[in-house]
ROSE-4610 file (N, C-alpha, C; in Angstrom, 1 decimal, always signed):
// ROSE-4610
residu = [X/X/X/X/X/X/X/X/X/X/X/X/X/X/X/X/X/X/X/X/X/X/X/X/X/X/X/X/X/X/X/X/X/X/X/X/X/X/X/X/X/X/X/X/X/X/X/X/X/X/X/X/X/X/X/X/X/X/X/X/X/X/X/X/X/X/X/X/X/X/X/X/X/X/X/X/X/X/X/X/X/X/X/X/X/X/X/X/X/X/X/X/X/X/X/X/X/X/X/X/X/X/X/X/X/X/X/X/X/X/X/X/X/X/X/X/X/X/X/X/X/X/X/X/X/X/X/X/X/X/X/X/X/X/X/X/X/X/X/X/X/X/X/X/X/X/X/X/X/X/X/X/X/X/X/X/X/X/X/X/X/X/X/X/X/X/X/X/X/X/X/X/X/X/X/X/X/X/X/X/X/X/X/X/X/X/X/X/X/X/X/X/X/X/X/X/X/X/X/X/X/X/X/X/X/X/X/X/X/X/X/X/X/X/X/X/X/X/X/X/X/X/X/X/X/X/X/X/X/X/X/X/X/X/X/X/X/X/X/X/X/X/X/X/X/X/X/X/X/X/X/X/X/X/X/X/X/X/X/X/X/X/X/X/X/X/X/X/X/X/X/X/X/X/X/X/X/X/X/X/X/X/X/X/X/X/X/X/X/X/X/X/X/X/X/X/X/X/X/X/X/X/X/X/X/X/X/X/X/X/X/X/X/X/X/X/X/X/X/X/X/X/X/X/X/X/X/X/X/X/X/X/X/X/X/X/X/X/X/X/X/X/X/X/X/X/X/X/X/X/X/X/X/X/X/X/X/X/X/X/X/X/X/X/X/X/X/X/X/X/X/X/X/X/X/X/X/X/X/X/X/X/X/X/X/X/X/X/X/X/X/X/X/X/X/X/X/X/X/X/X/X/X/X/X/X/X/X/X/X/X/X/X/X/X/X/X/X/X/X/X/X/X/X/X/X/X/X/X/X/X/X/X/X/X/X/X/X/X/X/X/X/X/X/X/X/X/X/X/X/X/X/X/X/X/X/X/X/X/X/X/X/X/X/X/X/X/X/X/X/X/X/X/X/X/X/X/X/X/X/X/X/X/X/X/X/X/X/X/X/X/X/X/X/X/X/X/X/X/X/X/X/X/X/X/X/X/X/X/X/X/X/X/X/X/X/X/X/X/X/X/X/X/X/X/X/X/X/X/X/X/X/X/X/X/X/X/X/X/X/X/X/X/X/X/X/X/X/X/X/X/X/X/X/X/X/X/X/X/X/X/X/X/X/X/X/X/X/X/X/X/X/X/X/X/X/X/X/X/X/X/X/X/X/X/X/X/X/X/X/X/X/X/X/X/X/X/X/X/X/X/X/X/X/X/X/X/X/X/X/X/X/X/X/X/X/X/X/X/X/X/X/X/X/X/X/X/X/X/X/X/X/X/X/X/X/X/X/X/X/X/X/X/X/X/X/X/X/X/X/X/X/X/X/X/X/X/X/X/X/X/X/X/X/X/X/X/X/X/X/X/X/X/X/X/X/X/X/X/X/X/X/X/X]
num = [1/1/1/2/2/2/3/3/3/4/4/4/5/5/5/6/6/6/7/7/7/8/8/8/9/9/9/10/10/10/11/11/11/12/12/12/13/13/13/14/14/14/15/15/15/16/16/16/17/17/17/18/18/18/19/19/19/20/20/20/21/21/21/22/22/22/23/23/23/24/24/24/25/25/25/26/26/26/27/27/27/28/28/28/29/29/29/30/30/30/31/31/31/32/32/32/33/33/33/34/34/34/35/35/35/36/36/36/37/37/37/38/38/38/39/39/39/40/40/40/41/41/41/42/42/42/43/43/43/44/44/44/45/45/45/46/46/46/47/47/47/48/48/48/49/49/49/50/50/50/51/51/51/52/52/52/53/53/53/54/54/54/55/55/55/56/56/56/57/57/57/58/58/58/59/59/59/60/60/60/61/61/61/62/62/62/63/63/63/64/64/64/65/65/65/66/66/66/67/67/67/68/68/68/69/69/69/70/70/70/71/71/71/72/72/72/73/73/73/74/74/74/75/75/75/76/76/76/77/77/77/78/78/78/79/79/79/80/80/80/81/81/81/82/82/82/83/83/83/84/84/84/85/85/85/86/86/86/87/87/87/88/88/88/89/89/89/90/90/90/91/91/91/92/92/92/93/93/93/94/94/94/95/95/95/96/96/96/97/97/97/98/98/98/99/99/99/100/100/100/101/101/101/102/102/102/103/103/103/104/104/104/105/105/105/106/106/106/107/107/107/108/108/108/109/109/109/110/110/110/111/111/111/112/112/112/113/113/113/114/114/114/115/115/115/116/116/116/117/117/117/118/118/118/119/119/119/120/120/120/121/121/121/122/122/122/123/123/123/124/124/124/125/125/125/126/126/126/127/127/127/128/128/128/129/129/129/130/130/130/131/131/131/132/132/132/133/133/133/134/134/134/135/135/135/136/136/136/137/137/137/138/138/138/139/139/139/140/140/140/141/141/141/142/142/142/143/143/143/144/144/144/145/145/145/146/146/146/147/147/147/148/148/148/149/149/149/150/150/150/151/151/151/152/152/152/153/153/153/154/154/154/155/155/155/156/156/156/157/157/157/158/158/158/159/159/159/160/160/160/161/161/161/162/162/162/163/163/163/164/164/164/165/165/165/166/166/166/167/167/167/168/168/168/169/169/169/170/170/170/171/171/171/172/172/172/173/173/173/174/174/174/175/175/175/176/176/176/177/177/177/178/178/178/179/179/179/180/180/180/181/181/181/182/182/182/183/183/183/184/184/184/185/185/185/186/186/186/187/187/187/188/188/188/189/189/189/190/190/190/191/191/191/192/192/192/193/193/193/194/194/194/195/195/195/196/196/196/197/197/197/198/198/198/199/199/199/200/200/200/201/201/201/202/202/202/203/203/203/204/204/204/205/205/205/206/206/206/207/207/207/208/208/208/209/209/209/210/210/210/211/211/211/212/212/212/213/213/213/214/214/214/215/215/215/216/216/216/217/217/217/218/218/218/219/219/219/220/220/220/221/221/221/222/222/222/223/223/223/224/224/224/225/225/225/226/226/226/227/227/227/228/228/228]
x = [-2.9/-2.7/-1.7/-0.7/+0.4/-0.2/-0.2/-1.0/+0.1/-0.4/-0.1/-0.3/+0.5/+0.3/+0.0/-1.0/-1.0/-0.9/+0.5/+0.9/+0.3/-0.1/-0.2/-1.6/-2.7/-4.0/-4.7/-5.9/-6.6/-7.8/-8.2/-9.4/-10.4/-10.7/-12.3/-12.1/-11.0/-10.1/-10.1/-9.7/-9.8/-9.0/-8.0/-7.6/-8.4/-8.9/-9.9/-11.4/-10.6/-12.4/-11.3/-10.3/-9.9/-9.4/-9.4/-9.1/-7.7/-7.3/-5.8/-4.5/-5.6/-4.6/-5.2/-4.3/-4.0/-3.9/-4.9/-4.6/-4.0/-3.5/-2.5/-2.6/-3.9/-4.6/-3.8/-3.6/-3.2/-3.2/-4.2/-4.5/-4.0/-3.7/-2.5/-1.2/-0.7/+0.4/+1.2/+1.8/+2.3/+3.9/+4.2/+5.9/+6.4/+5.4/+5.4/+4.9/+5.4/+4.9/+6.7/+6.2/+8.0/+7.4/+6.4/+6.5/+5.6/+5.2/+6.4/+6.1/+5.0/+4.2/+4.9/+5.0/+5.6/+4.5/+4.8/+4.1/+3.5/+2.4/+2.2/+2.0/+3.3/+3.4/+2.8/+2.2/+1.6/+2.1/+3.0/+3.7/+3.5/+2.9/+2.8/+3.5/+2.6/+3.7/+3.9/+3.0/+2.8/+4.2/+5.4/+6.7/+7.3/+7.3/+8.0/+7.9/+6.5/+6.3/+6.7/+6.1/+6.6/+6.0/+4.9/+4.7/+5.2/+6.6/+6.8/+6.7/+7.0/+7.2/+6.3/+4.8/+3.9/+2.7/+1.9/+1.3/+2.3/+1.8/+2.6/+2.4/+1.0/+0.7/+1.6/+1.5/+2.7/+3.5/+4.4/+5.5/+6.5/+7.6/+8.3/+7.8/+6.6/+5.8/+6.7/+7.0/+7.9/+9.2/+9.5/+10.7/+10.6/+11.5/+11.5/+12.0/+11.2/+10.9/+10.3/+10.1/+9.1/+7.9/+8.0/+6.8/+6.7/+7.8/+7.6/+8.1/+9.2/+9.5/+8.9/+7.8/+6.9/+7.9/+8.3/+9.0/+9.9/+11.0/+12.3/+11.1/+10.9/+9.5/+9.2/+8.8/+7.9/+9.1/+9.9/+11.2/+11.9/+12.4/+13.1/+11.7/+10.7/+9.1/+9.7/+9.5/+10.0/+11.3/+12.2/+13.8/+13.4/+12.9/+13.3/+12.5/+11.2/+10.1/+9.4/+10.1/+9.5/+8.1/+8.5/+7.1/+7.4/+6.2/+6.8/+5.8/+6.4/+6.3/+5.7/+4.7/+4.4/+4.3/+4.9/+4.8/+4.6/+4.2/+4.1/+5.4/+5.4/+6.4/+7.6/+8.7/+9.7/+9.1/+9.1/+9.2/+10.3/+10.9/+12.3/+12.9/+12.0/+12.4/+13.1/+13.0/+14.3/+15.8/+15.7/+17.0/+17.6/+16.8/+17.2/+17.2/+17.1/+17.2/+18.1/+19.1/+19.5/+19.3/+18.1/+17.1/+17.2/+17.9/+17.9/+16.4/+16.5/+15.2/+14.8/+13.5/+13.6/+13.3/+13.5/+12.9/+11.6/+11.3/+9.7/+9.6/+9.1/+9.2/+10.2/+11.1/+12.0/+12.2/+10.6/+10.3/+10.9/+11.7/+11.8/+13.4/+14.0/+15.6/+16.1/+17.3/+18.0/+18.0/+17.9/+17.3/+18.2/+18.7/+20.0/+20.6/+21.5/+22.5/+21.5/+20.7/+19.5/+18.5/+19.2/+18.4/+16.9/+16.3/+15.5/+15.4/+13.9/+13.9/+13.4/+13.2/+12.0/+11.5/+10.1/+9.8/+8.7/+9.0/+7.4/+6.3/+5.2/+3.6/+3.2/+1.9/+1.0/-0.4/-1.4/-2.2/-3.4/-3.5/-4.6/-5.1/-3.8/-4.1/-4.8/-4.8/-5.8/-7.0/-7.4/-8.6/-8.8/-7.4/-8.0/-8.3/-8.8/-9.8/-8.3/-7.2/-6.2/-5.1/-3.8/-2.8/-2.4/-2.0/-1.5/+0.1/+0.8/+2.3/+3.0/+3.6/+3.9/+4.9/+5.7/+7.0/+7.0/+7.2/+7.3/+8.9/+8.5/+10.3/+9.9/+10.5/+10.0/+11.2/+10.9/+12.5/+11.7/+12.1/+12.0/+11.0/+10.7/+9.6/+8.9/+8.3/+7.9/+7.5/+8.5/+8.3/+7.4/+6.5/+5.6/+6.1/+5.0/+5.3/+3.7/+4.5/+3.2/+3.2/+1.6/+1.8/+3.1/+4.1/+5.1/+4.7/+3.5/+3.8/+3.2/+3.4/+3.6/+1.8/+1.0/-0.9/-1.3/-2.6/-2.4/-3.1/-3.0/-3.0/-4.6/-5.2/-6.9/-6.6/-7.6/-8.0/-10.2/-10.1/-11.9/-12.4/-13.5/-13.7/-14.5/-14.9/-15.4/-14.2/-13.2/-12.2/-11.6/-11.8/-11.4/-12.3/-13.2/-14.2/-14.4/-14.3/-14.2/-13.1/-11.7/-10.4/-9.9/-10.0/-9.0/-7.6/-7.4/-6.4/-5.4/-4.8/-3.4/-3.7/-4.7/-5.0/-5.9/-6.4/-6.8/-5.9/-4.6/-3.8/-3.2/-3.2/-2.5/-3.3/-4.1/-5.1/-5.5/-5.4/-5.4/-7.3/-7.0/-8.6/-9.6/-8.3/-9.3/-9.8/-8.8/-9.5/-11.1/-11.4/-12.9/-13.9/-13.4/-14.2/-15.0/-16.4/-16.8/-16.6/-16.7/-16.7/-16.1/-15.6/-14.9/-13.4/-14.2/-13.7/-11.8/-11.7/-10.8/-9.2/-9.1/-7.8/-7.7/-9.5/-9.6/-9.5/-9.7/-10.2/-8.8/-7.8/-6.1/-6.0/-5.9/-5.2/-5.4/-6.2/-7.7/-6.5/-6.1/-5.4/-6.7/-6.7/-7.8/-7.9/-9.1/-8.7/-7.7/-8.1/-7.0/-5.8/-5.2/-3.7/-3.2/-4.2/-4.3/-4.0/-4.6/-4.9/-3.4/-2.9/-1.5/-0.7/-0.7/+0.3/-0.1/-0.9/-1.2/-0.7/-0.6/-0.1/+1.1/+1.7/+3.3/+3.5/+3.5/+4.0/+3.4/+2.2/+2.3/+3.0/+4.1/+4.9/+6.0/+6.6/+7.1/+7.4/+8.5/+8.7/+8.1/+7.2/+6.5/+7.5/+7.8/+8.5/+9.8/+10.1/+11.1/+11.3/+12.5/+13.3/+14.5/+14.8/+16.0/+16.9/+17.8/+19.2/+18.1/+18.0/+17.3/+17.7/+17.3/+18.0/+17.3/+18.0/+16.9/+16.8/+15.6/+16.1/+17.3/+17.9/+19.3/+20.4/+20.3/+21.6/+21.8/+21.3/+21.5/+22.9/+23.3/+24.9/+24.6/+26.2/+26.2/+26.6/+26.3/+26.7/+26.4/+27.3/+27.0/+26.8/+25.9/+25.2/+26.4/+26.3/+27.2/+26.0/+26.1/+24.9/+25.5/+24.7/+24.5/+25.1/+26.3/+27.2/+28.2/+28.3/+29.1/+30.6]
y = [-51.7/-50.2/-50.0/-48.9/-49.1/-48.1/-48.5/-47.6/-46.5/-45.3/-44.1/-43.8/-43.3/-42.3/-41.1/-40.2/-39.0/-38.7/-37.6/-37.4/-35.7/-35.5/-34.2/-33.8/-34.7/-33.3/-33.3/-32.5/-32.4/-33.3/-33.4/-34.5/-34.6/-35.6/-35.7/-34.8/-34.3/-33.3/-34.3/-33.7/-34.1/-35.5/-36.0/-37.2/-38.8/-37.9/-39.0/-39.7/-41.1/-42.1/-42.7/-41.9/-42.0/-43.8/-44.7/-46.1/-45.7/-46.5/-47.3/-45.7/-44.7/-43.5/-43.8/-43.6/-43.9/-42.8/-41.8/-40.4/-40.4/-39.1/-39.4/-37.9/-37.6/-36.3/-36.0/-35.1/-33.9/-35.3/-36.0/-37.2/-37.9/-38.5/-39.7/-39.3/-38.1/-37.7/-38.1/-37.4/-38.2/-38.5/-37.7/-37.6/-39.1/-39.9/-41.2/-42.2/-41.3/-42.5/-43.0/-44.7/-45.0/-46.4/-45.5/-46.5/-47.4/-48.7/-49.1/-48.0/-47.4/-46.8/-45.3/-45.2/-43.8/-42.5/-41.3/-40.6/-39.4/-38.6/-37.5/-36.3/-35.0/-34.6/-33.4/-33.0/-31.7/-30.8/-30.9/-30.2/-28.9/-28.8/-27.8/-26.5/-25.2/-24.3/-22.8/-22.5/-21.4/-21.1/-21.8/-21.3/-21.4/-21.4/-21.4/-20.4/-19.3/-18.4/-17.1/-16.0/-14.8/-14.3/-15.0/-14.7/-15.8/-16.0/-17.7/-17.0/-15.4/-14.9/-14.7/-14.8/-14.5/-13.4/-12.6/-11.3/-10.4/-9.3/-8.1/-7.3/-7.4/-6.9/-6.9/-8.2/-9.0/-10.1/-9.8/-9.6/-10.5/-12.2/-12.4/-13.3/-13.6/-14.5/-16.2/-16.6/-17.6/-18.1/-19.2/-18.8/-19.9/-19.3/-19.9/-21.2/-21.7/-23.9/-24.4/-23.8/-24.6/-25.1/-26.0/-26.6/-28.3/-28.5/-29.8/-30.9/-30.7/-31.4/-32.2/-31.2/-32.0/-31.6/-30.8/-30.6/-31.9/-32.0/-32.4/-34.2/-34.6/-35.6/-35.9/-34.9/-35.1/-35.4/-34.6/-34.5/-36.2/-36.5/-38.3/-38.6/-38.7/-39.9/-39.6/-38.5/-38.7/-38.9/-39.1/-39.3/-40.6/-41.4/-42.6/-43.3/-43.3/-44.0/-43.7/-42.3/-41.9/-41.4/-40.6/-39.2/-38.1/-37.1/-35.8/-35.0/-33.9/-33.3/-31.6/-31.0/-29.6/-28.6/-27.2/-25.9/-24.8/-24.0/-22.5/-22.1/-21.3/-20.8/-20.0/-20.0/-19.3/-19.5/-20.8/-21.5/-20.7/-21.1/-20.9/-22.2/-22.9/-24.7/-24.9/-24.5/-24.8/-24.3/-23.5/-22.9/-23.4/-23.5/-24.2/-25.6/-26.4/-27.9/-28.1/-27.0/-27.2/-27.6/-27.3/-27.1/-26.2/-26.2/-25.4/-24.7/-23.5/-23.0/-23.1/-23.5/-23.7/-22.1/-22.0/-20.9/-21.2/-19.9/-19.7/-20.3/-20.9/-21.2/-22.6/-23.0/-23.6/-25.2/-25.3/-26.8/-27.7/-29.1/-29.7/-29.2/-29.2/-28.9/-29.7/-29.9/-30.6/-30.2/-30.8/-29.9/-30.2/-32.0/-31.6/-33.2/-33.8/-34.9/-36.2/-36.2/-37.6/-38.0/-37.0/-37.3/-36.5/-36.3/-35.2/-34.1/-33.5/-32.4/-31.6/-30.3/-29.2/-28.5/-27.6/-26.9/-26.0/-25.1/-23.8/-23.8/-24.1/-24.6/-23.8/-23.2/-22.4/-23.3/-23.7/-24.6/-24.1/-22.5/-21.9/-21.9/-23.1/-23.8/-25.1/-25.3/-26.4/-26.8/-25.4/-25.3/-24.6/-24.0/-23.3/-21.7/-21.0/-20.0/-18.9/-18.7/-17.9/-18.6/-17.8/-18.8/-19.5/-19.1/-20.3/-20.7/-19.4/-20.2/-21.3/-22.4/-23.6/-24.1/-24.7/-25.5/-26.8/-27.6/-29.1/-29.9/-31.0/-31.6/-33.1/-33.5/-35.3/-35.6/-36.9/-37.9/-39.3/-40.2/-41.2/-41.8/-40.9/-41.3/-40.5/-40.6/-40.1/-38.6/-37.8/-36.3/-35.9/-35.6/-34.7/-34.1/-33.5/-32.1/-30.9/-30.5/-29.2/-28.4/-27.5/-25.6/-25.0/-24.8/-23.8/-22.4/-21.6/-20.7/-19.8/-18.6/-17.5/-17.3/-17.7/-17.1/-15.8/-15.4/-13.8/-13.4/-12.3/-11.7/-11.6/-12.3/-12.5/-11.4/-10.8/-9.7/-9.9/-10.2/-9.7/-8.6/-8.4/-7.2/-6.4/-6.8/-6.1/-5.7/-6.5/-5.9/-4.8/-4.6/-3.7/-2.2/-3.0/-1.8/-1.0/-1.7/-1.4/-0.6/-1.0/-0.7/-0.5/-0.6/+0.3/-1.3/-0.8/-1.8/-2.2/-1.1/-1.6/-2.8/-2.0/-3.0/-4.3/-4.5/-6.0/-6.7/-5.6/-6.7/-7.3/-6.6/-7.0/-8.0/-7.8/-9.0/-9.9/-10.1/-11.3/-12.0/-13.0/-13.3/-13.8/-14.7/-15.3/-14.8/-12.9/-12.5/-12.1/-12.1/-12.0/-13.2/-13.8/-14.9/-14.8/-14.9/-14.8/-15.7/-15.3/-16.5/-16.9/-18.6/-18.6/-19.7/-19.9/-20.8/-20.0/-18.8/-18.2/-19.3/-20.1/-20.7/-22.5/-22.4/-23.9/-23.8/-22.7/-22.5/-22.1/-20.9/-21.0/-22.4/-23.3/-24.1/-25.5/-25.6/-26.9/-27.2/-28.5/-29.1/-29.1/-28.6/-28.8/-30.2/-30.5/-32.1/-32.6/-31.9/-32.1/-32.1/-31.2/-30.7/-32.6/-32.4/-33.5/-35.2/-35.0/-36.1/-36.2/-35.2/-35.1/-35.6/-35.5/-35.4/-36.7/-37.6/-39.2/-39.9/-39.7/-40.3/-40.4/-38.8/-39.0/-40.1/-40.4/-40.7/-42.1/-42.6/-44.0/-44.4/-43.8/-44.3/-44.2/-44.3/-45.0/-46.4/-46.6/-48.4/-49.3/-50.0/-50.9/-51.6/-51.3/-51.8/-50.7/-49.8/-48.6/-48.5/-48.6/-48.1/-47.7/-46.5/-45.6/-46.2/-45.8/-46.5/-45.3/-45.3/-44.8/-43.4/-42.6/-41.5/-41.0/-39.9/-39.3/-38.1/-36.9/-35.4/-34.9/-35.8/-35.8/-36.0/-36.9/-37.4/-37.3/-36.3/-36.0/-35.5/-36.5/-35.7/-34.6/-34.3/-32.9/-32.7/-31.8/-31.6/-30.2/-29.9/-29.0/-28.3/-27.4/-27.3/-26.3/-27.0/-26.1/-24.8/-23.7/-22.3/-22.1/-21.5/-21.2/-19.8/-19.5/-18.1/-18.3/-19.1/-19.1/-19.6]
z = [+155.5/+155.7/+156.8/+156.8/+157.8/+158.8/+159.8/+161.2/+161.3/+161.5/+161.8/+163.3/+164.2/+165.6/+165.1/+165.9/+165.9/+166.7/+167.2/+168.6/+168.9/+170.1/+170.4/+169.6/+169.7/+169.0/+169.7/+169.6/+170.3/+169.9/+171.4/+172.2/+170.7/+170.7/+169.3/+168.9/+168.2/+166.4/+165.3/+164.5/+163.0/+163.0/+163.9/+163.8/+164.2/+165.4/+165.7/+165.2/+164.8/+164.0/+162.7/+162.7/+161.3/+161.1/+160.1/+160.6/+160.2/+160.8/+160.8/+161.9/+162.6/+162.9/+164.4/+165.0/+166.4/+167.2/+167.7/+168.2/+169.8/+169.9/+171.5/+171.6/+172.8/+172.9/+174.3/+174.9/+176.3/+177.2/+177.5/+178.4/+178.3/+177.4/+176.8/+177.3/+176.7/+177.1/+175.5/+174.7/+173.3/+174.0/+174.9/+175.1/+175.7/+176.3/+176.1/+175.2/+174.1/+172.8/+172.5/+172.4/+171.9/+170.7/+170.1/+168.4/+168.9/+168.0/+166.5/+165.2/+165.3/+164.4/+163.7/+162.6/+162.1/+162.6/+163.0/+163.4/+162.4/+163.1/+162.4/+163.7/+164.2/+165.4/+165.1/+165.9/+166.1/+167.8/+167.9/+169.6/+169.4/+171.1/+171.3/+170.6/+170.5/+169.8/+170.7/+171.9/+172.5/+172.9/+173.3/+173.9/+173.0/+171.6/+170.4/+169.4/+169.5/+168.6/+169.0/+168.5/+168.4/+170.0/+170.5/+172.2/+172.9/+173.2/+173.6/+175.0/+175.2/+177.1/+177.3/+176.5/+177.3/+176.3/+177.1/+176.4/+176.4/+175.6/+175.3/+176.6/+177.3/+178.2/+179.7/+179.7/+180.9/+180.2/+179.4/+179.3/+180.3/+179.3/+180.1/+181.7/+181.5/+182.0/+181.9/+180.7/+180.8/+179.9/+179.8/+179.1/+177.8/+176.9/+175.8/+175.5/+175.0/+174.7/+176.0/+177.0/+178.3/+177.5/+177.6/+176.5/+177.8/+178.3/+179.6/+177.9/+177.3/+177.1/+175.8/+174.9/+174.0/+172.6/+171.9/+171.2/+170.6/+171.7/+171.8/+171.8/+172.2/+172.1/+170.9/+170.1/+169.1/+167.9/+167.8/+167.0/+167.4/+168.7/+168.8/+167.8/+168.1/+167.7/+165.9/+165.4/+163.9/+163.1/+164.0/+163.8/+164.2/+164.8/+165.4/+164.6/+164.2/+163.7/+162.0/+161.9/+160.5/+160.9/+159.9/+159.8/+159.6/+160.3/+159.7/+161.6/+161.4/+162.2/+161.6/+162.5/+161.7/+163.2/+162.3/+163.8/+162.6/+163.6/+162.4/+162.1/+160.9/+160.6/+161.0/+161.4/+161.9/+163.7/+163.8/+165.2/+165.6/+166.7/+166.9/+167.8/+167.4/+167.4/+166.8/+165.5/+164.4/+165.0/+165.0/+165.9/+167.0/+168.0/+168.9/+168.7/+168.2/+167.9/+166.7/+166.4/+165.2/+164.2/+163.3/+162.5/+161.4/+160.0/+159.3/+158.8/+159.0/+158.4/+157.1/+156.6/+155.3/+154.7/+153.5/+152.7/+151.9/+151.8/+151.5/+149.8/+149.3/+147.9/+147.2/+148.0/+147.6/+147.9/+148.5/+148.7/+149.3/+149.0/+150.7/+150.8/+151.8/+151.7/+153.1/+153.0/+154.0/+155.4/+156.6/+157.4/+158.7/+158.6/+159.9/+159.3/+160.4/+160.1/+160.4/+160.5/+160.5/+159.6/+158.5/+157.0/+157.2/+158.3/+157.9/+156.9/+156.9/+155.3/+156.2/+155.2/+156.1/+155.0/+155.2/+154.1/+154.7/+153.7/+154.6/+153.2/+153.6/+153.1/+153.8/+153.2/+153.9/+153.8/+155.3/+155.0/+154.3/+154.2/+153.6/+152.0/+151.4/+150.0/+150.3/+151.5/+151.5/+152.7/+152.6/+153.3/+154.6/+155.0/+156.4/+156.4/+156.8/+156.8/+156.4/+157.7/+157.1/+156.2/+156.4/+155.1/+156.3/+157.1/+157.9/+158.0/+157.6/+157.0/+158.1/+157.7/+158.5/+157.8/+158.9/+158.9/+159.0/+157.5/+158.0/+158.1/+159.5/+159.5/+159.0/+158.4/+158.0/+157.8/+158.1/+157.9/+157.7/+156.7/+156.5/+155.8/+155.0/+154.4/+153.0/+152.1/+150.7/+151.1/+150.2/+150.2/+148.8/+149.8/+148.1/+147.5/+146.4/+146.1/+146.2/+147.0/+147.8/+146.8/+147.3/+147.2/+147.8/+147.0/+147.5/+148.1/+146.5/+146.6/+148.0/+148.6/+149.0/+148.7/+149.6/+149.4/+149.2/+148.4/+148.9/+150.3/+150.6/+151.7/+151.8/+153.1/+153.3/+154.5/+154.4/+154.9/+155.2/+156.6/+156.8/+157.0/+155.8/+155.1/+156.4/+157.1/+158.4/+159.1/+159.0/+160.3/+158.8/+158.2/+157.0/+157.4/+157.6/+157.6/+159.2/+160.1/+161.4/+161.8/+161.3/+162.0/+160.6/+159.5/+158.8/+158.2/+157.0/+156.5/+157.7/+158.1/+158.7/+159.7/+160.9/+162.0/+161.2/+160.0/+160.2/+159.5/+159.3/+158.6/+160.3/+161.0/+161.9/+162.6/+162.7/+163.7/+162.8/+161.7/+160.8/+160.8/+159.9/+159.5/+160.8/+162.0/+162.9/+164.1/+164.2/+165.5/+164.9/+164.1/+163.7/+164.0/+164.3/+164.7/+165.4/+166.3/+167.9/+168.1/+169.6/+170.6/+171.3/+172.0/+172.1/+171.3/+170.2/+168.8/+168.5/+168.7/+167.9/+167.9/+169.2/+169.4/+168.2/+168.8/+167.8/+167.0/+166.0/+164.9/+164.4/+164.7/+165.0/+164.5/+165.2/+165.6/+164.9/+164.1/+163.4/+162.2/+161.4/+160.7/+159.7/+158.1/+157.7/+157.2/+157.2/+156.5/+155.4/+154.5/+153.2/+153.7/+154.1/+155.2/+155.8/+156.8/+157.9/+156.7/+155.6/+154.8/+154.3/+153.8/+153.3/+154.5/+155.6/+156.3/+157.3/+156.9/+157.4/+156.3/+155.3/+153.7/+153.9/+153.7/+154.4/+155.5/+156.2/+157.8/+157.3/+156.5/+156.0/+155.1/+154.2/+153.5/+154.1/+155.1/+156.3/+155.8/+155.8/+155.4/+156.7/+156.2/+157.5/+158.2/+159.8/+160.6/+160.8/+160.4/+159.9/+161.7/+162.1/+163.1/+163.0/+163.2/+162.9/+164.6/+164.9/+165.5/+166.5/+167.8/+168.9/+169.2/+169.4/+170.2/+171.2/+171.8/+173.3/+173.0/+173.4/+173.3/+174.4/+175.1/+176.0/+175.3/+174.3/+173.8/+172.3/+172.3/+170.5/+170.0/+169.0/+168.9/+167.9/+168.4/+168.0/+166.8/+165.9/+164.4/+163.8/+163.0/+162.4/+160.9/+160.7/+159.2/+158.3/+156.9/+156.1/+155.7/+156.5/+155.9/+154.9/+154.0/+152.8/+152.8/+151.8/+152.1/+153.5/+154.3/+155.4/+155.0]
């Protein structure tokens, strides 16, 4: 069985116990992982989404990709070693890393000059409470074939009933949650998901080392856009 890293999850989460998967939790630190092992990356995503500056409340709190370097980490670990890499959808990782964004429905597509792919999957076809839409980057190894399509729209029938369509479309299925679960529960790879995405990253050619790079020294290149 070809050993897998799991870089970036969290402490006793769905990766850990698993045989032959090698987890690398906040304590470990993943941004010092340098192989031999193909990975499966989970980096942080709070300085990459639609609040990367913060709350709406305070506003601009910090700056966009401060992440200390896990991103640009996780991305060398699956250019260098094979695997695949996952962030929610319309990161702005992709962008900044020059990263073509994939489109919704149209499965794996070319993603930059190091033979990586990318594709948007939503994990709520395979088990998590919302759709979950998400971005995968993989290089070097066996591309499925996913749920393309587009989920329908989950809606909790209490936040329906409380607040009215518009706001629970806005607050989505997991601010319903109590407690203090709402970020784990956000955030939880469902098994099935997590299963797909250790599969990938072991068909990885055993021993697979791509020519080294650094997130410092990445050359430069540029994508032919589509209509450009």
């Amino acid at each position: 069985m070809q050993p897998v890293a799991a870089l970036y999850v969290e402490t006793d989460g769905p990766y850990f116990g698993l045989p032959g998967v090698e987890p690398w939790d906040e304590a470990r630190d993943a941004r010092r992982y340098d192989g031999p092992h193909p990975v499966v990356a989970h980096p942080p995503c709070q300085r990459w989404g639609r609040f990367w500056h913060g709350s709406t409340r305070k506003p601009h709190q910090f700056r966009l990709g401060a992440d200390a370097g896990c991103f640009a980490a996780a991305l060398t670990a699956v250019r260098n070693w094979g695997g695949v890499l996952e962030h929610p959808a319309v990161s702005r990782a992709w962008s900044f890393f020059g990263l073509r964004e994939p489109a919704i429905g149209a499965g794996w597509q070319p993603a930059d000059g190091f033979g990586g792919w990318t594709c948007y999957v939503e994990q709520g076809h395979y088990g998590h409470m919302a759709r979950k839409p998400t971005w995968l980057y993989a290089c070097g190894v066996d591309l499925p074939e996913l749920n393309w399509s587009r989920g329908e729209q989950r809606l909790h029938p209490r936040a329906v009933e409380m607040h009215g369509y518009a706001k629970a479309r806005r607050i989505g299925m997991v601010a319903m949650v109590g407690g203090k679960d709402k970020v784990r529960i956000r955030n939880a790879t469902p098994a099935a998901f997590r299963d797909l995405l250790v599969a990938m990253a072991r068909s990885a050619a055993p021993g697979r080392q791509a020519p080294k790079t650094t997130a410092a020294s990445l050359p430069l290149f540029q994508l032919e856009l589509a209509g450009a």
